[in-house]
C-alpha positions as CSV (number, residue, x, y, z in Angstrom):
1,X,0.6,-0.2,14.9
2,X,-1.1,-3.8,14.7
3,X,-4.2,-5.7,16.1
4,X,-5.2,-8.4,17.9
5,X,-7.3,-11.4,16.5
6,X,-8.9,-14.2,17.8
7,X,-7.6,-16.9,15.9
8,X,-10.2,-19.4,16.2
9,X,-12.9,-17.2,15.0
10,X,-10.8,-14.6,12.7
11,X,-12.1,-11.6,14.2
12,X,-10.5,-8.6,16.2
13,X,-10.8,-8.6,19.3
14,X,-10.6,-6.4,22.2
15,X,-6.6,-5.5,24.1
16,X,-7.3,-6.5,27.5
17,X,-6.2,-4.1,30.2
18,X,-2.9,-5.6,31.4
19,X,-2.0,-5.4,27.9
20,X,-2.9,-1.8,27.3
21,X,-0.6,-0.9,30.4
22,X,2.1,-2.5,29.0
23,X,2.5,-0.4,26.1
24,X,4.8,3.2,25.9
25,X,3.6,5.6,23.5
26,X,6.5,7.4,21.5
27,X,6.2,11.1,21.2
28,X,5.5,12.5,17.9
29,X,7.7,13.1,15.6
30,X,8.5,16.2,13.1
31,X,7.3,15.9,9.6
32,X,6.2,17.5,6.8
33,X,2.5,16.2,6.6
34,X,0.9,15.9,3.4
35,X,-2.5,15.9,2.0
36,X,-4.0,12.0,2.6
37,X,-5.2,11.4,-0.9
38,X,-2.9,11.1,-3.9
39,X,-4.0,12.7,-6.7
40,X,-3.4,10.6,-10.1
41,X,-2.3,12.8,-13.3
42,X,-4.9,13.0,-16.1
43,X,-2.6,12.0,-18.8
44,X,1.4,10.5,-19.7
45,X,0.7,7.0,-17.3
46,X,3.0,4.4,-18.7
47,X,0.8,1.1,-18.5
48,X,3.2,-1.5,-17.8
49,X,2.0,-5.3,-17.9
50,X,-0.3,-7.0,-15.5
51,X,1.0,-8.3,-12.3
52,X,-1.1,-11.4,-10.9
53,X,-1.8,-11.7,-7.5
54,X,-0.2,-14.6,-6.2
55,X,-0.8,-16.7,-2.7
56,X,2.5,-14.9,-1.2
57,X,0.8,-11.7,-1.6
58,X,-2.4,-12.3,0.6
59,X,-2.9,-11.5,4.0
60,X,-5.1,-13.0,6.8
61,X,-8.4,-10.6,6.0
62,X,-7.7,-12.6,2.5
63,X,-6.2,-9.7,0.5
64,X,-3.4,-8.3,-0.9
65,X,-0.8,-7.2,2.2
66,X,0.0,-3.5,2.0
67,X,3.3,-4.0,2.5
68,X,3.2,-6.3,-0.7
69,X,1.6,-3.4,-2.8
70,X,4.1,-1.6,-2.4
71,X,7.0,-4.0,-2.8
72,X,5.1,-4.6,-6.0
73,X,5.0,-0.7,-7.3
74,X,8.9,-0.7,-6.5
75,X,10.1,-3.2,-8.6
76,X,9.1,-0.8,-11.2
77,X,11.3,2.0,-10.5
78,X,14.3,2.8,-12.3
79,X,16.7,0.5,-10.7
80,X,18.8,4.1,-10.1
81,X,16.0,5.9,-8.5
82,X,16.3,6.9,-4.9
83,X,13.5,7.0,-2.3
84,X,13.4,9.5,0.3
85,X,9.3,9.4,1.1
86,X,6.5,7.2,0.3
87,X,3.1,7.8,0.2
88,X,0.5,4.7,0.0
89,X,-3.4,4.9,-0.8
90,X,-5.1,1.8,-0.4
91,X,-8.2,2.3,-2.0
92,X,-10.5,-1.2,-3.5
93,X,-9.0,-4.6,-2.0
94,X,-6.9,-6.5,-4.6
95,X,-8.0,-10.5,-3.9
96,X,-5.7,-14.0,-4.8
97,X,-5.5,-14.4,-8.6
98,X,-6.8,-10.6,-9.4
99,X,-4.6,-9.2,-12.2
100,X,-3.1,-5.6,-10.8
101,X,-3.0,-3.2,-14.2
102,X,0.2,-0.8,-13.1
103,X,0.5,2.6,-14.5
104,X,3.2,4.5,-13.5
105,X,3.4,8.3,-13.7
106,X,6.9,10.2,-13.8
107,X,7.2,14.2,-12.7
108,X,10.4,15.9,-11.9
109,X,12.2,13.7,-8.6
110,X,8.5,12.1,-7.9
111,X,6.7,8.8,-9.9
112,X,3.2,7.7,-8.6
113,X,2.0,4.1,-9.6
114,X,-1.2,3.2,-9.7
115,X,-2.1,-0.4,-9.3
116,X,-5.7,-1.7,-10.8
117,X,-8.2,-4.0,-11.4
118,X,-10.1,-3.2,-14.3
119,X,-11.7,0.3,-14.0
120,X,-11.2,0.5,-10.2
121,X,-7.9,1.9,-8.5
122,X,-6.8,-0.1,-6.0
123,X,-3.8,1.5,-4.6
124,X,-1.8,4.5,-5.4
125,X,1.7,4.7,-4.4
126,X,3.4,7.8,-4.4
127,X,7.7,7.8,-4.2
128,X,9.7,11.1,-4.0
C-alpha cells in the first residue's frame, strides 16, 4: 500500500488512469483477523525511560514513521523473545524532539508497548 504526492506542493494527489491499470491486485490471504483496537492493561506497565524523537524518525507528513514506532517498541523486547504477529495502533502523532514515554506490558507469550507523550497514547504495539 502507498500514495502518491505531488512533490512540489506536498499534497496527495490523484493515480492517473494508466497508472491504476498497471496495477495486479493479490488475492486475499488466510488469517486469523483480530479486533482493530488494542486494549492496554489497567495495571503491571513497566515504564521504561523516554525515547526522544530524533530527525531519522520523521516522515514527509512531519511525524514519526510507523515503521519507526515500531522499530522503537522492539528494541525493548527481551533480546530472546520471538515474534510471530504484530499488531500496531497509531493513535496521536508523535512530532521531532517529542519525548515517547514507553510502558511495556508482559502476559503469557504476548507484551504490548505503549508509546506516549505525556497523558496521550500515541501508539500501541502489540507482539505475540
Amino acid at each position: 500500500m502507498g500514495a502518491f504526492v505531488d512533490k512540489v506542493a506536498g499534497k496527495l494527489k490523484r493515480v492517473d488512469d494508466a497508472t491504476i491499470q498497471s496495477m495486479t491486485l493479490e488475492p486475499q490471504l488466510e488469517m486469523n483477523y483480530k479486533d482493530r483496537r488494542i486494549i492496554l492493561p489497567k495495571s503491571d506497565g513497566e515504564v521504561l525511560e523516554p525515547i526522544r524523537v530524533l530527525r531519522a524518525d520523521i516522515d514527509y507528513n512531519k511525524h514519526v514513521n510507523n515503521a519507526n514506532y515500531v522499530r522503537m517498541a522492539m528494541e525493548l523486547l527481551p533480546e530472546d523473545y520471538v515474534v510471530s504477529g504484530l499488531r500496531v495502533e497509531y493513535r496521536v502523532a508523535a512530532k521531532l524532539g517529542e519525548m515517547l514515554v514507553p510502558t511495556i506490558y508482559k502476559n503469557d507469550n504476548v507484551i504490548i508497548v505503549s508509546l506516549s507523550i505525556g497523558e496521550d497514547v500515541s501508539a500501541i504495539i502489540e507482539f505475540s
